[in-house]
N, C-alpha and C positions, 0 to 999 in steps of 0.2 A: 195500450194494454200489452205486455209482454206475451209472448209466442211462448206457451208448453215448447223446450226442445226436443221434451221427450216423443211426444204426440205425434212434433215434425220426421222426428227418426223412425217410427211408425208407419208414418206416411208413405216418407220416402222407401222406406222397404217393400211397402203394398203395392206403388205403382213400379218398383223396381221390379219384384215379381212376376206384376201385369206383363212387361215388357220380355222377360223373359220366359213367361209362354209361348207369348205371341211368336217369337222368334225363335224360339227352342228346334222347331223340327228341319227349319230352313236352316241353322247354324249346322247343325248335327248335320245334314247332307252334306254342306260345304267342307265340313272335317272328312264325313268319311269318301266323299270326292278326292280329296288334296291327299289323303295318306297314304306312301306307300305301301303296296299289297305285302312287301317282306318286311315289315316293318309294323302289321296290322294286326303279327298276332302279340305284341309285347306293347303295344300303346291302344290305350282301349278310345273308342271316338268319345264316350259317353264319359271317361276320365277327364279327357279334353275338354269337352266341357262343362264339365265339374271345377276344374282349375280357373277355367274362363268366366265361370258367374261369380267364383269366390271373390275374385279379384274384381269384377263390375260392381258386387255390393263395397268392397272397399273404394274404390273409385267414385261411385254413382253420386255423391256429393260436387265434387269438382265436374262431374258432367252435367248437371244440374246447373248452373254457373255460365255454361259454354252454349254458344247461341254458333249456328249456322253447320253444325251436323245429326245427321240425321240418329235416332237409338238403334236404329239396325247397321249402320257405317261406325258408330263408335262399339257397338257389340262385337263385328264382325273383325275389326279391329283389333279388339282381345283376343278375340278365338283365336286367329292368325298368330298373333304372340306367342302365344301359348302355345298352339303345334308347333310354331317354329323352336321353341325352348324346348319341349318334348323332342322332336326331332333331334337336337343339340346335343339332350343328353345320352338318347338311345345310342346315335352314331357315335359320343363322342370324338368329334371332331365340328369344325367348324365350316361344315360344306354348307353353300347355300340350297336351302330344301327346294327352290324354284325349280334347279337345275336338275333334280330328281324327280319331280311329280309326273309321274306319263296323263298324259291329255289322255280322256274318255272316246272312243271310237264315236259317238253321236258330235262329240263337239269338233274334232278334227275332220270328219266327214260334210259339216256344217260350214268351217271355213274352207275346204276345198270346193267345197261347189259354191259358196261364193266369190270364189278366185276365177271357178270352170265354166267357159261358156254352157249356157243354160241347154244347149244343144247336147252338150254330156251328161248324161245321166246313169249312174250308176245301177243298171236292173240286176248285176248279180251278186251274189254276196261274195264271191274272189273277187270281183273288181273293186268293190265297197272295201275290202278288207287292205286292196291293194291301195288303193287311194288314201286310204287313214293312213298306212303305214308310211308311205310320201310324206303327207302334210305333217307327220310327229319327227321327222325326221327335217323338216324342211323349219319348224317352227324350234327345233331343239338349236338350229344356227342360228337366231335371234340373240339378239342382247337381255339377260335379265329384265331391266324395265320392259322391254318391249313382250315381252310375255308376260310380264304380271298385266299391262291394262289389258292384252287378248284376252287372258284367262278370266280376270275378273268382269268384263262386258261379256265376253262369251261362254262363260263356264257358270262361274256364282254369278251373274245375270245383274250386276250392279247397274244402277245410274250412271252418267257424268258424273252427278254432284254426289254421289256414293263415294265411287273410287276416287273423285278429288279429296273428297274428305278422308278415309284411309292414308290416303298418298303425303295428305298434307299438302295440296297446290291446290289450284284454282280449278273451278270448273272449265273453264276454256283453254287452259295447258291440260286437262287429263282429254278434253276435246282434242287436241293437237295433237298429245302424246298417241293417243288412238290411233288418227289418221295414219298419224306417218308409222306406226308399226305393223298398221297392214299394207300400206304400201310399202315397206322395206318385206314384207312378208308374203306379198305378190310377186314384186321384182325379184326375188329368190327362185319363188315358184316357177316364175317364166325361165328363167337362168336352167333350173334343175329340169322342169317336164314343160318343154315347149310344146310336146306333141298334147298337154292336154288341154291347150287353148284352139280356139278354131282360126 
């Protein structure tokens, strides 16, 4: 019996939607996390992803198709395109937007203390404030890749097999890429604030 295509494109639209609920309010963080503050009154987050579902419904056939990533890793994937080509054209120029995003005081606070021996703790807010300001500074001498899998395990709170699949490698290279970016990202830290290990 032949398959209504029409029925099928119905379909695939209905559970494309489903999916784009689901993941609507997590996406929308993850923009307005990543976008620059001067840059926040001329690019709308919610434009972002508006651009980003347009292009999911054109796409969401050929991801239908694709076996081994997840609809929030191929979603979040577009989104990412997307602000980066939004970024592209606000700057007009071709900087890479990694190199601009300032990391969130929670999150840069979050790898400092698990750089800092557990004996340091931060009880004041000029020390907290002082410590972020270290670890944005200390994580801004990383290489690109080594900041995207930080940002994506510790910022948008990805899997392994999330940001492999973004990344396009394996789950056990985004495994390894990990490691060694926070070890290149400790070994720094000790280099720059010896005094905050015990």
């Amino acid at each position: 019996m032949k398959r209504d295509s029409n029925s099928d494109s119905i379909a695939g639209l209905a559970a494309l939607g489903q999916l784009l609920e689901e993941y609507r309010s997590k996406l929308l963080a993850v923009v307005q996390r990543r976008l620059d503050p001067a840059l926040a009154r001329r690019i709308s987050p919610e434009d972002i992803l508006s651009d980003a579902f347009l292009q999911a419904r054109r796409k969401y056939p050929t991801f239908r198709e694709q076996h081994g990533i997840s609809a929030y890793a191929w979603l979040y994937r577009i989104v990412m395109d997307c602000l980066i080509e939004a970024w592209r054209h606000e700057t007009r120029d071709c900087r890479d937007p990694h190199h601009e995003m300032p990391w969130p005081e929670r999150s840069s606070i979050q790898l400092a203390m698990s750089l800092v021996s557990p004996g340091t703790s931060p009880s004041e807010a000029a020390h907290r404030q002082d410590l972020c300001e270290r670890m944005r500074q200390t994580l801004a001498l990383l290489g690109p890749r080594d900041q995207e899998i930080l940002w994506m395990r510790h910022y948008d709170q990805l899997s392994f097999k999330e940001a492999a699949a973004v990344l396009g490698i394996k789950e056990s290279t985004a495994n390894v890429r990990y490691v060694r970016a926070l070890k290149r990202l400790k070994d720094l830290w000790l280099q720059l604030h010896p005094d905050q290990f015990a």
